[in-house]
C-alpha positions as CSV (number, residue, x, y, z in Angstrom):
1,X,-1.9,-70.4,-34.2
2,X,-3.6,-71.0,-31.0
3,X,-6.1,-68.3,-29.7
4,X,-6.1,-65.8,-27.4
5,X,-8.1,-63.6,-25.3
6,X,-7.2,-59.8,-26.1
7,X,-8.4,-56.7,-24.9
8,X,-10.7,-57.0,-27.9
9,X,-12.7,-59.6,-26.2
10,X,-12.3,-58.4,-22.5
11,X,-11.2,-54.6,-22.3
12,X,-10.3,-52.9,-18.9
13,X,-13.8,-51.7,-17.0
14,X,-11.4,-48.2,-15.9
15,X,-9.9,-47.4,-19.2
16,X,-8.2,-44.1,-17.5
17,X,-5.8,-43.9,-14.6
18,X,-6.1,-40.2,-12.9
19,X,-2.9,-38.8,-12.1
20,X,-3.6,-37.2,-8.5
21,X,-1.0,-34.7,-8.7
22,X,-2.8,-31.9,-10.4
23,X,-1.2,-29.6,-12.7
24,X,0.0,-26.1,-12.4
25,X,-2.0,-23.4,-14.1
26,X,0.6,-20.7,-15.9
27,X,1.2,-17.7,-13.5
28,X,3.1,-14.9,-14.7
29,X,6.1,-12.8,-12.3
30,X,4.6,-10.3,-10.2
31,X,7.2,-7.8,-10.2
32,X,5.0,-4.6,-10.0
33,X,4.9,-3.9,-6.5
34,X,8.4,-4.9,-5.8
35,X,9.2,-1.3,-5.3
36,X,6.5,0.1,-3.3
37,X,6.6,1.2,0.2
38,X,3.9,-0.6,2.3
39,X,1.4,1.9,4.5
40,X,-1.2,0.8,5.9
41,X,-3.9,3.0,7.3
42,X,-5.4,2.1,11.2
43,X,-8.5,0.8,12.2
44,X,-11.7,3.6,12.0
45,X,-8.9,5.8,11.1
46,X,-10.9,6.6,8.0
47,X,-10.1,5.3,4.0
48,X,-7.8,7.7,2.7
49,X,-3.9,8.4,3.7
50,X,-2.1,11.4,3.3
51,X,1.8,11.8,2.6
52,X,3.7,15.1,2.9
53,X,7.0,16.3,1.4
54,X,9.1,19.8,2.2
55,X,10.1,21.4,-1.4
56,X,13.9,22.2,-1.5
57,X,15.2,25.5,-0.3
58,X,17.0,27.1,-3.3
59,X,20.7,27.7,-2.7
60,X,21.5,31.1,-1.0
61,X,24.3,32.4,-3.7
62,X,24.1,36.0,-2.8
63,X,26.7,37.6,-0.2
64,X,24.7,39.5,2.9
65,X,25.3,43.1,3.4
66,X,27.1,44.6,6.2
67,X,24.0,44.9,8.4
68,X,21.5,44.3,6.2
69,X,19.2,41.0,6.9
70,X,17.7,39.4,3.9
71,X,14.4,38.3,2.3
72,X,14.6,34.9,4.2
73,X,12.7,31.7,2.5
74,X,9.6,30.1,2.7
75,X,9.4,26.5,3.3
76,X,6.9,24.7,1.1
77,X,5.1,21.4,1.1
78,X,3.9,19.0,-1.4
79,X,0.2,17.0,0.1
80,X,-0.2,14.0,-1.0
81,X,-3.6,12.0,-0.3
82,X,-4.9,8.2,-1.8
83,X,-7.8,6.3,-0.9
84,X,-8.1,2.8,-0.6
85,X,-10.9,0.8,-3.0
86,X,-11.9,-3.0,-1.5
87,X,-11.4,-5.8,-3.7
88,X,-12.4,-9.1,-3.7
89,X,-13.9,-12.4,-5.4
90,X,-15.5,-15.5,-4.6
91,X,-16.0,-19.6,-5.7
92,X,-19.7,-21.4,-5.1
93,X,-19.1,-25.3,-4.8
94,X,-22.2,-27.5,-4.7
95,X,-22.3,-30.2,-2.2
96,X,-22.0,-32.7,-5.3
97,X,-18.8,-31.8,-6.2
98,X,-16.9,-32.4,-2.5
99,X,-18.9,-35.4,-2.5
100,X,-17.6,-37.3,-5.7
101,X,-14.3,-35.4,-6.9
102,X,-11.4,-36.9,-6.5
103,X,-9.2,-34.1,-5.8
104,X,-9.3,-31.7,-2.4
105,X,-10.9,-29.1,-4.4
106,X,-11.4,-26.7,-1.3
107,X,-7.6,-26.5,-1.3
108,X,-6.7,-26.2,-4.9
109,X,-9.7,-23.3,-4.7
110,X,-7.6,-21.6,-2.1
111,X,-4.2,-21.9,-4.1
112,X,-6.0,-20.3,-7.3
113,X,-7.2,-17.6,-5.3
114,X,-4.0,-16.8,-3.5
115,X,-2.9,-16.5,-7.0
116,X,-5.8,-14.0,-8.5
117,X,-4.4,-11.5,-5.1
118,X,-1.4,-11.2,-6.1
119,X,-2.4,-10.9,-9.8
120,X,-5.1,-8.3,-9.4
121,X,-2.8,-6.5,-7.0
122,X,0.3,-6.3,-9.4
123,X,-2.0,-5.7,-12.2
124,X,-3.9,-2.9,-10.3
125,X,-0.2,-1.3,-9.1
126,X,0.8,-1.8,-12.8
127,X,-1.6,0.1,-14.2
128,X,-1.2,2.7,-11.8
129,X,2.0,3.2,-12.6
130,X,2.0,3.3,-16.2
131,X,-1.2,5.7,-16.0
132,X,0.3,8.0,-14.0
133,X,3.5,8.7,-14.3
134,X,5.2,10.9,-16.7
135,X,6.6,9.2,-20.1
136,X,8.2,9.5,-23.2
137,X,7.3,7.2,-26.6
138,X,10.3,5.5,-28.0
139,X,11.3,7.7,-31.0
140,X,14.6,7.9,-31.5
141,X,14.6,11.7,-32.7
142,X,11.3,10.3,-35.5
143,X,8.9,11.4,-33.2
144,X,6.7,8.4,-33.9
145,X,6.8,5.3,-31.8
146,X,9.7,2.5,-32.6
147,X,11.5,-0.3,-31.0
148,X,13.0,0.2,-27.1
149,X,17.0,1.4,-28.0
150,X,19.4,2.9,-26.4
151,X,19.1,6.6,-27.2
152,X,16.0,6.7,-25.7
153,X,16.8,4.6,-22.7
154,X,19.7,6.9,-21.9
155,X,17.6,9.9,-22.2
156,X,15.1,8.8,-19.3
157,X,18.4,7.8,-17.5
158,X,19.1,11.0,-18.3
159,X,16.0,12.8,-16.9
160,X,16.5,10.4,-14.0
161,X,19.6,11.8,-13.1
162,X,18.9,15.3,-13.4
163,X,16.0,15.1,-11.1
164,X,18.7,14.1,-8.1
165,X,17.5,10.3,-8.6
166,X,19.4,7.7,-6.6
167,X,20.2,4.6,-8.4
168,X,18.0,1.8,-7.6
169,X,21.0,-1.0,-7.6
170,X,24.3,-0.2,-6.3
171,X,27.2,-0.9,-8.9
172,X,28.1,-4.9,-9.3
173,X,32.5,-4.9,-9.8
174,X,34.6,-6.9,-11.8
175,X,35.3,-10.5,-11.1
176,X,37.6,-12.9,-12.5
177,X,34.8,-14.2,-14.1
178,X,35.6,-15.9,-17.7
179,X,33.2,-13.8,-20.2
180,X,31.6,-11.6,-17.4
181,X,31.6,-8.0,-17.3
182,X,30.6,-5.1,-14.5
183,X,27.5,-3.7,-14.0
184,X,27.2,0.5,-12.8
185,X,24.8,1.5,-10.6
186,X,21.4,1.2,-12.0
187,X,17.8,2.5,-12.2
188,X,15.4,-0.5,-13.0
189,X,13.6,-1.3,-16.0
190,X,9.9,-3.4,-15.8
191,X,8.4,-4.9,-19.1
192,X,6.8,-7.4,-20.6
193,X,8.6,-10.6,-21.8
194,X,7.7,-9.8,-25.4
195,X,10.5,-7.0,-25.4
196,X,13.1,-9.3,-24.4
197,X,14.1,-9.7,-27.9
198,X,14.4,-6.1,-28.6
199,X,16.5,-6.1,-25.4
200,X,18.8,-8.4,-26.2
201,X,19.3,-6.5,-29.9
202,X,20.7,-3.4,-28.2
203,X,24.3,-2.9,-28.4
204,X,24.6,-2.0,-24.4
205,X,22.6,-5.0,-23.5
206,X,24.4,-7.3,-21.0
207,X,22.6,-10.7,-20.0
208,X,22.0,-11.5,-16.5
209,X,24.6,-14.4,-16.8
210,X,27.2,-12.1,-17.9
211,X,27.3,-10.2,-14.5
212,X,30.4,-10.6,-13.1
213,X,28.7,-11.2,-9.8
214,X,24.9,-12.1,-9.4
215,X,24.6,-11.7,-5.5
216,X,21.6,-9.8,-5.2
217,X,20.1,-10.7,-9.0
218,X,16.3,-10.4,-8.7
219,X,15.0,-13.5,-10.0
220,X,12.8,-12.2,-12.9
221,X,16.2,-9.9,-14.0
222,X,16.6,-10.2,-17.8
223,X,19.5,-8.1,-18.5
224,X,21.3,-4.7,-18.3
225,X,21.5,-1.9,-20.7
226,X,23.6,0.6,-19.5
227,X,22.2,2.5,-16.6
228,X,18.9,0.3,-16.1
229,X,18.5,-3.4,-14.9
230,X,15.7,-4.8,-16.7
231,X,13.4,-6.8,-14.8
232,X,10.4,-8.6,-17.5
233,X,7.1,-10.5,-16.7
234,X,4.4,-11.5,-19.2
235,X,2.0,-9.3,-16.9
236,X,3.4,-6.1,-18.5
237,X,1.7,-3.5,-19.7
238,X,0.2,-3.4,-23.2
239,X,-2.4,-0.9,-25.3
240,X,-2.8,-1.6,-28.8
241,X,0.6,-2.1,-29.7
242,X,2.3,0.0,-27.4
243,X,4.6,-1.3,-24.7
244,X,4.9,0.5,-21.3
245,X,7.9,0.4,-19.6
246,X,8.6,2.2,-16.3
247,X,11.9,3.0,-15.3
248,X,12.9,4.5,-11.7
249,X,15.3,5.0,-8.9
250,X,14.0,6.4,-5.3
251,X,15.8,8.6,-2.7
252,X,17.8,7.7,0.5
253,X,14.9,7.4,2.8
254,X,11.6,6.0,-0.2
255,X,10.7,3.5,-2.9
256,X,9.3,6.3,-5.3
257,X,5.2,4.9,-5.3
258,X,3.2,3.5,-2.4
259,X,1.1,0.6,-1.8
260,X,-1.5,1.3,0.9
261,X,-3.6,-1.1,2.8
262,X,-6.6,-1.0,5.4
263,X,-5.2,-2.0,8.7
264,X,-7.6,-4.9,10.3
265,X,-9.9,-4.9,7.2
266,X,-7.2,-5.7,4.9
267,X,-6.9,-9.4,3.3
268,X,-9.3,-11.9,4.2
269,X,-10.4,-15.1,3.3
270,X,-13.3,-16.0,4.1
271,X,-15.5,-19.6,3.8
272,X,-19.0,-19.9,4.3
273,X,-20.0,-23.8,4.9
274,X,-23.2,-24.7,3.1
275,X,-26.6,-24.0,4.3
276,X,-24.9,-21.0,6.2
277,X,-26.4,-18.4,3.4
278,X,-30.3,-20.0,5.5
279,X,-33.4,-19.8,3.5
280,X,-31.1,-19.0,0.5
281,X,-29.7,-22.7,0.5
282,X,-32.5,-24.4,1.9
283,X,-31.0,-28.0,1.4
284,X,-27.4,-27.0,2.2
285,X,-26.6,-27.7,-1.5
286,X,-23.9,-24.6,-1.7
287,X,-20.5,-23.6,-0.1
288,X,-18.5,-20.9,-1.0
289,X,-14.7,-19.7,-0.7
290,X,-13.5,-15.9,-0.9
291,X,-12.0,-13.1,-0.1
292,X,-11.8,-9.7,0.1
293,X,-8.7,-6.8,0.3
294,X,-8.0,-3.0,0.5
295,X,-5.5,-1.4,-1.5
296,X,-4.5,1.8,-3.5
297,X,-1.2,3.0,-4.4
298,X,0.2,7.0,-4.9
299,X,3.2,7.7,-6.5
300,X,5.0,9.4,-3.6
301,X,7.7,11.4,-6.3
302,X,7.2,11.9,-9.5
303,X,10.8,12.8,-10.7
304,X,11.5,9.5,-9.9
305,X,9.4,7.2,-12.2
306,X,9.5,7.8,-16.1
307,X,8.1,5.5,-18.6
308,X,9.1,4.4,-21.8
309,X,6.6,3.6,-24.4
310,X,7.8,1.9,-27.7
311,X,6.5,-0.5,-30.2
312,X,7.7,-4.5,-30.0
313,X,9.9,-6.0,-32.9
């Protein structure tokens, strides 16, 4: 045999082509302050809101007298107040980095932090929510926690509907649909991802492809179990091994929670170029890329929102 020069003799100088399209980090479903009304409180208008409701009158059931005027009623109000908190975090490049990297890492820093908004924001309405509103542990008459099922789901339904609370989704009709079925009018349902299992295990449960017709489908909807639309992300809230799942409907006129902002102070991003922090960076060695928000959320009626707390199978 004849020889010949391999790479064993004469190997590449670059052993490693970079692939310049970078790679997406994993980012969950934000589906926690889908339901919020957006307030915003105006500039030097101070840092806290304040929402007002009238308390029902109670029906008037006994006859008047001939010429006799009665008691009369009272109206009544419900205040309710929330003040916003700022928020806000921040990346420090050196010079030595934009100088030799390959990628436009002032641009991917951006996209990341677009990302932690909308994460600390859902996480910060989530756990609002979940810490707030009244709830129920899964039981199913044991009176210790267990798996989500559908006695328990139909008793928040339940509660739901006796506090006068509109259905969140209007009712999806039948089609001709091979395999499909109809969906009622619904509350919605928002959990973690690792009770989609125990989900799908319930007798009532109807996937999302099974709708007869999915105009309108939110795109993280899981299923239906009855009365509630289930919407999952793997942002849900967790403690120990408890599973929190809020369930709620609104009224004609409000979303049942808020999400308040600072009008003119509210998200910012903000970029300071290096040797802009002065004596601090002397040799203009550091930049940095931020930013900063208001927020705080109120749930705006409490009859509305009730959550579910089980176990996971």
């Amino acid at each position: 045999m004849s020889q010949f020069t391999s790479t064993t003799e004469v190997d590449p100088a670059v052993g490693i082509v970079y692939d310049r399209v970078l790679l997406m980090a994993p980012q969950p479903k934000y589906i926690y302050q889908k339901y919020a009304e957006k307030r915003s409180i105006g500039t030097k208008q101070g840092n806290t809101i304040k929402f007002r409701r009238y308390s029902r009158l109670s029906a008037a059931t006994t006859p008047l007298s001939e010429g006799i005027t009665p008691t009369g009623s009272k109206i009544a109000k419900v205040d309710l107040t929330a003040t916003v908190s700022q928020y806000g975090d921040f990346v420090t490049l050196t010079d030595v980095v934009q100088l030799t990297v390959e990628d436009d890492v002032v641009s991917k820093t951006m996209e990341l932090q677009n990302d932690q908004v909308n994460n600390t924001m859902d996480q910060l309405c989530r756990d609002y929510i979940c810490a707030s509103a009244s709830s129920t542990t899964c039981s199913n008459g044991s009176g210790t926690a267990t798996l989500l099922n559908d006695t328990d789901i139909n008793a928040v339904v339940q509660t739901l509907r006796a506090n006068d609370c509109d259905y969140m989704f209007d009712r999806v009709s039948a089609s001709q649909g091979v395999g499909t079925a109809p969906v009622r009018s619904s509350y919605v349902g928002l959990a973690d991802t690792d009770l989609e299992n125990d989900l799908r295990a319930l007798g009532s449960f109807l996937d999302v492809v099974e709708y007869s017709n999915t105009a309108g489908v939110e795109e993280t909807e899981f299923g239906n179990t009855g009365s509630v639309r289930w919407l999952t992300s793997t942002g849900g809230y967790v403690s120990s091994t408890s599973y929190y799942s809020p369930i709620m409907g609104r009224d004609s006129a409000n979303l049942p929670y808020a999400m308040i902002d600072l009008g003119g102070g509210n998200l910012r991003g903000i970029m300071e170029e290096a040797g802009s922090a002065g004596s601090a960076d002397p040799l203009h060695q550091r930049s940095t890329i931020g930013w900063k928000s208001w927020a705080a959320f109120r749930i705006l009626q409490d009859l509305y929102i009730h959550v579910l707390i089980s176990t996971n199978g």
